[in-house]
C-alpha positions in Angstrom: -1.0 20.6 -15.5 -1.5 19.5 -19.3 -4.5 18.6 -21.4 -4.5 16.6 -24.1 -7.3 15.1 -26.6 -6.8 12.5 -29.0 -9.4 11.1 -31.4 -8.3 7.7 -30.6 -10.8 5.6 -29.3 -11.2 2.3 -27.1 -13.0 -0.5 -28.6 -16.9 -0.2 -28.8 -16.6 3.8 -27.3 -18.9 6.0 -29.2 -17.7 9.0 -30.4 -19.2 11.0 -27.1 -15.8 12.2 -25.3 -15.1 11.8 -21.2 -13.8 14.1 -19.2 -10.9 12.3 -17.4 -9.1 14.0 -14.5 -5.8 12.2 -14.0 -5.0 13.0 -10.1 -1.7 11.4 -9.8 1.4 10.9 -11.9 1.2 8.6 -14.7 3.4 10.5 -17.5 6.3 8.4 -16.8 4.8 4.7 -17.1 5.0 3.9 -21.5 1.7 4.0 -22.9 -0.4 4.9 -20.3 -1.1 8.5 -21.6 -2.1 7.1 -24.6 -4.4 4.3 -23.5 -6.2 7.3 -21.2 -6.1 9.7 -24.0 -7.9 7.0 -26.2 -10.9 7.5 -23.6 -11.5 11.1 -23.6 -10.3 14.4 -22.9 -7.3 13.8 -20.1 -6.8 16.6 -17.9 -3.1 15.6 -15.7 -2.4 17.2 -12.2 0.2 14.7 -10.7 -0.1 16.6 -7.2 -2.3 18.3 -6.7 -3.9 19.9 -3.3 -7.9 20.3 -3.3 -7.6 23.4 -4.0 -5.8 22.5 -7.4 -9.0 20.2 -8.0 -11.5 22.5 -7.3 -11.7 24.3 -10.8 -11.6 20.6 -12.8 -14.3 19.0 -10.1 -17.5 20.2 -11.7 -16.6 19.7 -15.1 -15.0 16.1 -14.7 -16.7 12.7 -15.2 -14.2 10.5 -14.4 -10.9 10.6 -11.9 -8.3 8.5 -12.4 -6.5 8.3 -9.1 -3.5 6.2 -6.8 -3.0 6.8 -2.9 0.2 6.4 -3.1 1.6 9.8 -4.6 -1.9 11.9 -3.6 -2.9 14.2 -1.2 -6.1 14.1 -1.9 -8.8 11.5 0.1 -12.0 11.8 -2.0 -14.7 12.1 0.2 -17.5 14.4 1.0 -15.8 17.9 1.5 -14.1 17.0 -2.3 -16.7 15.3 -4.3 -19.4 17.9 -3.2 -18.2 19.9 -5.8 -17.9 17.5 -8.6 -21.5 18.2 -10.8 -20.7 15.8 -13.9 -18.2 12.9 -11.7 -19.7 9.6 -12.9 -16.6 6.6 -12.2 -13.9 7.3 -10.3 -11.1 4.7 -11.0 -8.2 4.1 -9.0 -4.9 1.6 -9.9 -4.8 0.1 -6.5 -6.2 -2.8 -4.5 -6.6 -1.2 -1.6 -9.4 1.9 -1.3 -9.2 3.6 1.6 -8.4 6.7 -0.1 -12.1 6.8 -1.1 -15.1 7.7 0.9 -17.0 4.1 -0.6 -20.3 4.7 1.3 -20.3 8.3 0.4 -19.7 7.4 -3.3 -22.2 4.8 -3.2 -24.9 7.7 -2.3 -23.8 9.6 -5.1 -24.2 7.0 -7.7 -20.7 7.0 -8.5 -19.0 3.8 -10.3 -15.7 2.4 -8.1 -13.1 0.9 -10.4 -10.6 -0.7 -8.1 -7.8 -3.5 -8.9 -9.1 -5.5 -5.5 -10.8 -8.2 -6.8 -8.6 -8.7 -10.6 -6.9 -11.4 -9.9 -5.4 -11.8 -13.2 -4.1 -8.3 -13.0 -2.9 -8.5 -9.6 -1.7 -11.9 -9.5 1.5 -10.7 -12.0 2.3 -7.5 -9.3 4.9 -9.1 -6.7 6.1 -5.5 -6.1 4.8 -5.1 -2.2 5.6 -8.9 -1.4 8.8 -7.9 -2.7 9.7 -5.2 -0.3 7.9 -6.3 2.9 11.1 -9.4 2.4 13.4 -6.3 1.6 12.2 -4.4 5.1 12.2 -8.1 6.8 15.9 -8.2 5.8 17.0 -4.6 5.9 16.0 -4.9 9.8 17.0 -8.0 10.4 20.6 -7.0 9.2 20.1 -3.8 10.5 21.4 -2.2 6.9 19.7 1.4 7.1 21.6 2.2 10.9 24.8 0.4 9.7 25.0 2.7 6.7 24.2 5.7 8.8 27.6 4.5 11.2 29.7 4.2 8.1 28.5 7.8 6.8 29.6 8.8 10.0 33.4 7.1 9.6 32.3 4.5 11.9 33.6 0.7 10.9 32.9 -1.2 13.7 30.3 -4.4 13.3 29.4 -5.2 17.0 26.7 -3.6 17.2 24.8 -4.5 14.1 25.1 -8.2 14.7 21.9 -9.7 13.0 19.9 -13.4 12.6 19.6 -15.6 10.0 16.4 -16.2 8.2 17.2 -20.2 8.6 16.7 -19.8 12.5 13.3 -17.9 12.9 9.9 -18.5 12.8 8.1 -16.0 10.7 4.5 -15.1 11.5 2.4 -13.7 8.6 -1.0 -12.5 8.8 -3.5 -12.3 6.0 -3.2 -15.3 3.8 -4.2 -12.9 0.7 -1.8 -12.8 -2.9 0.9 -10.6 -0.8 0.9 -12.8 2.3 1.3 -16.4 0.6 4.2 -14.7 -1.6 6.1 -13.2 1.0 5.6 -16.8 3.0 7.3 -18.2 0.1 10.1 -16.0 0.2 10.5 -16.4 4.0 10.7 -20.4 3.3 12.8 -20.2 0.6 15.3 -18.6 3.1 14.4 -21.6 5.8 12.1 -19.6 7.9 10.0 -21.9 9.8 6.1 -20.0 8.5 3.1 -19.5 10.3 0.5 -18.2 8.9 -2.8 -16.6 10.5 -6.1 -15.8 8.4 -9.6 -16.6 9.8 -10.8 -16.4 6.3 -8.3 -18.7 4.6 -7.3 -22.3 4.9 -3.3 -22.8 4.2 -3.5 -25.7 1.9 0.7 -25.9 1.8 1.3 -28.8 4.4 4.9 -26.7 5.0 3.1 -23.4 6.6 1.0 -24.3 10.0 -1.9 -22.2 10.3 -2.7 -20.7 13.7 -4.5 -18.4 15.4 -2.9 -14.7 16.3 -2.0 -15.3 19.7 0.8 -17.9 18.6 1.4 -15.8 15.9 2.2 -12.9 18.7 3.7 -15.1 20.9 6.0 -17.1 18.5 7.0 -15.2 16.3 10.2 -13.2 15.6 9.5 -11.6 12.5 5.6 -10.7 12.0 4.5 -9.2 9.1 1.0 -7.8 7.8 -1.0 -8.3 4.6 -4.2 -7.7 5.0 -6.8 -4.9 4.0 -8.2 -2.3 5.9 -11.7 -3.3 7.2 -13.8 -2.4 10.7 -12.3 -5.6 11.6 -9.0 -4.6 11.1 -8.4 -1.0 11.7 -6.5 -0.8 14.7 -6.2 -4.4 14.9 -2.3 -4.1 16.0 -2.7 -2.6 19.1 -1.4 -2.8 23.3 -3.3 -6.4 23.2 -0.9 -7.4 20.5 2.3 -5.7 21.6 2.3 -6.7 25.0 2.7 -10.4 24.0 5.2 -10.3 21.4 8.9 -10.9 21.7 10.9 -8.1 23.0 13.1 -8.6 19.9 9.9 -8.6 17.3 10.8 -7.5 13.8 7.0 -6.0 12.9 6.6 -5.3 9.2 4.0 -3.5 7.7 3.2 -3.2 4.0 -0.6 -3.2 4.4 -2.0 0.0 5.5 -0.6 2.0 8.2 -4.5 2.0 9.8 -4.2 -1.6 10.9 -1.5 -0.4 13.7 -2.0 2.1 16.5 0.8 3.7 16.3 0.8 5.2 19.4 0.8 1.6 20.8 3.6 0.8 18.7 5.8 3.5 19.5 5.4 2.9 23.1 6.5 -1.1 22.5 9.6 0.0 20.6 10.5 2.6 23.8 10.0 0.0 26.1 11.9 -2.7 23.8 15.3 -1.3 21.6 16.0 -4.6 20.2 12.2 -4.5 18.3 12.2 -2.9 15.2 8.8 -1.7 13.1 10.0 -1.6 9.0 7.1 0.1 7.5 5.7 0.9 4.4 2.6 3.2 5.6 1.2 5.3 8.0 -1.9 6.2 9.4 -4.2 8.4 7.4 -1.3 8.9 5.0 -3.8 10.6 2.4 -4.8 13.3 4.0 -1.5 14.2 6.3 1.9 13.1 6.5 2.8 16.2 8.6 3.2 15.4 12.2 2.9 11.3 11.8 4.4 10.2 15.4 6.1 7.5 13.3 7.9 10.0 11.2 8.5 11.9 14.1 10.2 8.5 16.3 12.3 7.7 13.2 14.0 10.9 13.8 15.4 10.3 16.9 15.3 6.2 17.1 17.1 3.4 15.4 14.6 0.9 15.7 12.5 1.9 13.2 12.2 2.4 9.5 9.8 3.9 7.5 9.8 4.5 3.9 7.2 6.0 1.9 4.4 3.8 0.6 7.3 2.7 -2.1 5.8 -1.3 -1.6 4.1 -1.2 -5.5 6.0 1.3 -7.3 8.2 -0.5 -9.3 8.9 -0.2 -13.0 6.3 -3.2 -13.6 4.4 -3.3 -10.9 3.2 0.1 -12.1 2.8 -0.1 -15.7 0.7 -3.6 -14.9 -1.6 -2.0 -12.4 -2.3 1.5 -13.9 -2.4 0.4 -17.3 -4.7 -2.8 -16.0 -7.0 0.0 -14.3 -6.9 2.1 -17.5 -7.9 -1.0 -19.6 -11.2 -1.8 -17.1 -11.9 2.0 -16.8 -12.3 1.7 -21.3 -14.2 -1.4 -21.2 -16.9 0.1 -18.5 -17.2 2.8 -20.7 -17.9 0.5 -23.8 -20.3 -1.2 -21.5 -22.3 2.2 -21.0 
């Protein structure tokens, strides 16, 4: 780990230095460090375990955090120890990775992207890939490459679909659902599009409820956030009425699928395929993940991980957006 200090200072700050633990890489996006370091004294551990943390905890009075390259889920067991913690800010939308009701309790400040639509609303990053899974399984390019690697040249059995002929089912009508529904049109998709809490105003997607989606669909993919409603939401109920050839892509959070449910659909069906992003509880273990563990023996799945916002931009708008709303609560204070 390195600490740094600077005597730079966001606008309206008083001269009274934070203690900012930095829990996930940020080094490599320009100007980050230097926005941060303008806010206090910035301790970095890009990795760390909880046992790394526990020396910085009681000290600290502000973490700056991701879930996408952590190991750490801050709840109870971890922010027990932290004496001074007063905002814990975090460069994502989604905040599963924090124990909210826990943190509430404490008194703690939540700084999450969730609700800045004018930061959020430039990062296409995750819409991006759930398109690229959509396509990498629909042409089946990860298996294909694995054949050629293996001096196989023989096409028959990676004979794919056209975009132009399927109806693609997307659920959540958020920012990343209405942008990958573009994309899907764009290629001629015929889009559905299922959200309770939404009303599709585009005359070109119908909106429906989730049993057509599930029974009509050949490609579905998620976009929603993980609530009680949603946690577990993809389970048997779903499976059992989708088409044995489903493409299932999720981008979203691997809670919103059972996996077990999944993995017993693909068994059952070879020509599905689930292109993932996440996986259950990915946070606090990624040993073991029954996902992980079909991918290794099955074709029919890909998994990649939690790559959906980490692109060149997509990163330096979200982080630096975070670090910007983590200076001006602190002016506020």
């Amino acid at each position: 780990w390195v600490r740094k200090t600077s005597d730079r200072r966001f606008a309206g700050q008083t001269d009274y230095t934070m203690k900012i633990l930095v829990i996930t890489p940020v080094r490599h996006i320009e100007g980050l460090a230097d926005t941060l370091e303008s806010l206090g004294e910035v301790t970095y551990l890009d990795a760390p375990t909880v046992e790394d943390l526990q020396p910085h905890l009681q000290s600290a009075e502000v973490i700056f955090t991701n879930p996408n390259k952590s190991n750490i889920y801050l709840g109870q067991d971890v922010l027990d120890g932290a004496g001074a913690l007063k905002i814990i800010c975090t460069a994502s939308t989604g905040t599963n990775h924090i124990d909210l009701v826990y943190a509430e309790r404490r008194g703690f400040k939540v700084i999450a992207m969730t609700e800045e639509r004018e930061i959020i609303n430039r990062i296409s990053s995750t819409a991006e890939l759930a398109f690229a899974l959509t396509m990498a399984a629909l042409r089946h390019v990860p298996k294909s490459f694995d054949a050629v690697k293996r001096g196989e040249w023989d096409y028959t059995k990676y004979i794919g679909r056209q975009m132009n002929s399927l109806t693609v089912g997307v659920v959540g009508y958020g920012r990343l659902g209405s942008m990958y529904a573009g994309y899907c049109e764009a290629f001629g998709s015929k889009v559905l599009i299922c959200d309770p809490y939404k009303t599709v105003e585009n005359d070109r997607w119908e909106q429906v409820d989730k049993d057509r989606i599930i029974a009509e669909s050949d490609i579905i993919s998620l976009h929603v956030h993980v609530t009680e409603e949603t946690t577990g939401m993809v389970d048997q109920s779903w499976f059992q009425g989708m088409k044995p050839s489903v493409i299932l892509v999720n981008s979203a959070r691997g809670d919103v699928v059972v996996e077990a449910d999944a993995i017993a659909f693909l068994k059952q069906n070879p020509k599905a395929i689930l292109a993932t992003d996440v996986i259950a509880d990915e946070v606090r273990s990624k040993s073991g993940n029954p996902l992980i563990e079909y991918a290794c023996e099955h074709d029919n799945i890909i998994v990649t991980p939690h790559i959906g916002g980490m692109t060149v931009e997509g990163q330096s708008i979200a982080y630096t957006g975070a670090a910007m709303r983590l200076g001006e609560y602190l002016a506020s204070i």
